[in-house]
C-alpha positions in Angstrom: 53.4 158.7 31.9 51.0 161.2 32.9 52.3 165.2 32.1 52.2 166.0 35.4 54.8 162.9 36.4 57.0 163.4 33.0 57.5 167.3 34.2 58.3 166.2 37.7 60.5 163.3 36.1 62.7 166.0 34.4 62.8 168.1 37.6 64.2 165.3 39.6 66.8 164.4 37.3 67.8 168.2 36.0 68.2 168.6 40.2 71.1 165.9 40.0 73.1 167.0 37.7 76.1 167.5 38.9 77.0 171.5 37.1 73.4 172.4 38.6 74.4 171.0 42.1 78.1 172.8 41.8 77.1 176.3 40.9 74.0 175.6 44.1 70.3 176.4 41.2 67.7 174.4 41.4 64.6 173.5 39.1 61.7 175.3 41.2 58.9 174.8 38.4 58.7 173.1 35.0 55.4 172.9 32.6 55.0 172.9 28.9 57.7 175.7 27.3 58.3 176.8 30.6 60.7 176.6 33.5 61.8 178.6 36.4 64.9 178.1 38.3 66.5 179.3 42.0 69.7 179.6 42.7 70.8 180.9 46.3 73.5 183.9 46.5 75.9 182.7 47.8 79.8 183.9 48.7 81.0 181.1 46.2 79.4 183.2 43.6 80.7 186.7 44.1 83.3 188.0 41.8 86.1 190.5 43.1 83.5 193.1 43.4 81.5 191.4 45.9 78.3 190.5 43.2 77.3 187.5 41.8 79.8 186.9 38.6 78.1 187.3 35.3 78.8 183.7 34.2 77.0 182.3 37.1 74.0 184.3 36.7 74.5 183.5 32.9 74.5 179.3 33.8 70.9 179.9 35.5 69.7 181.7 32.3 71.0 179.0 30.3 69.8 176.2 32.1 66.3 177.4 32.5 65.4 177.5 29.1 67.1 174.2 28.3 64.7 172.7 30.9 61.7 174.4 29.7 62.6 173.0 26.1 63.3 169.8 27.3 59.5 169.9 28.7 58.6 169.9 24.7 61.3 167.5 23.4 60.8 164.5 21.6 61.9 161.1 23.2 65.4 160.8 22.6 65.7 164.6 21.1 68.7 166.7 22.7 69.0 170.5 23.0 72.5 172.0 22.6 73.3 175.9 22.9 74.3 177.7 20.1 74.1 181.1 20.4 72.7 183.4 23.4 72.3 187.0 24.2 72.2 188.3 27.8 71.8 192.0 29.4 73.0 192.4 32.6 70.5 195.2 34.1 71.1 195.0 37.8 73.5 193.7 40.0 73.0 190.9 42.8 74.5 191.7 45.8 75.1 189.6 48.9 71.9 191.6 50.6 69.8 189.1 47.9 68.8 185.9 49.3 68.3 184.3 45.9 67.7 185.0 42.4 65.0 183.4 39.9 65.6 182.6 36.4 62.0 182.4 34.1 62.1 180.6 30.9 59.4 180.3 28.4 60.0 178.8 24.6 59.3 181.8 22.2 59.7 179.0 19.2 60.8 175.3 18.7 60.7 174.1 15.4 62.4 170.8 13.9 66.2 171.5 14.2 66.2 175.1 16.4 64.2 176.5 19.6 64.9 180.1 20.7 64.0 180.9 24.3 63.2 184.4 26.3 64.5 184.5 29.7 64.5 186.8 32.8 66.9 186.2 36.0 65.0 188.7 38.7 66.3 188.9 42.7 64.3 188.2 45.7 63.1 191.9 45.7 61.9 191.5 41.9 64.4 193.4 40.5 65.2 192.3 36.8 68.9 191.5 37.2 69.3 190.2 33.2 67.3 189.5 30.2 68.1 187.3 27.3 67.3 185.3 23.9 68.9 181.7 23.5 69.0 179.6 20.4 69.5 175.7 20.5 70.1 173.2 17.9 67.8 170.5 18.5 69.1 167.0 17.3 68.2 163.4 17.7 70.5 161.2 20.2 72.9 159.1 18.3 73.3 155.3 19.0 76.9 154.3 20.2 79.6 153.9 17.6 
């Protein structure tokens, strides 16, 4: 399969997973170590405060540098969250139309991969910044 159709492969079926579809984000852009994801504001989303809650904006963050992992896995490898670190820097208000998550794989060796991420609004404000570590491990047959 040619890169090109492999990274539009994984965009097609990161798109229908159903978490992705619940929380509303979307794979905009995938190549090799990176990803970048949209995810609408939306009133869904808002905490008691009227912003965004932390956890959603956390699921983008998360999710953007699995994908742009999974552009460098192995055939059959699987990418599992381990540990992450995330500073909220600005909020995201219901005046943002969207915000954009941007993922690119700092390192991936055999059994962990740490990735950089930055979740900006539409008016390019950084709203968080983060580090996230995976175990990396080879898919098991069925029992």
């Amino acid at each position: 399969m040619a890169e090109h159709d492999r990274f539009e492969h994984l965009k097609d079926h990161a798109n229908a997973c159903n978490y992705y579809r619940l929380i509303g984000f979307e794979v905009a852009e995938a190549r090799e170590g990176y990803a970048r994801l949209r995810m609408p504001v939306r009133p869904e989303l808002f905490q008691f405060q009227n912003a965004v809650h932390g956890g959603a904006i956390f699921s983008v963050a998360d999710a953007a540098v699995a994908v742009a992992l999974l552009t460098l896995a192995e055939p059959g490898e699987q990418a599992l969250t381990i540990e992450s670190k995330l500073n909220y820097i600005a909020g995201v208000f219901p005046s943002n139309a969207y915000v954009d998550a941007e993922a690119r794989i700092v390192h991936k060796g055999r059994t962990l991969a740490l990735g950089d991420v930055e979740v900006k609004r539409d008016d390019g404000r950084l709203a968080a910044k983060g580090l996230i570590t995976y175990t990396l491990r080879r898919e098991r047959a069925p029992e």
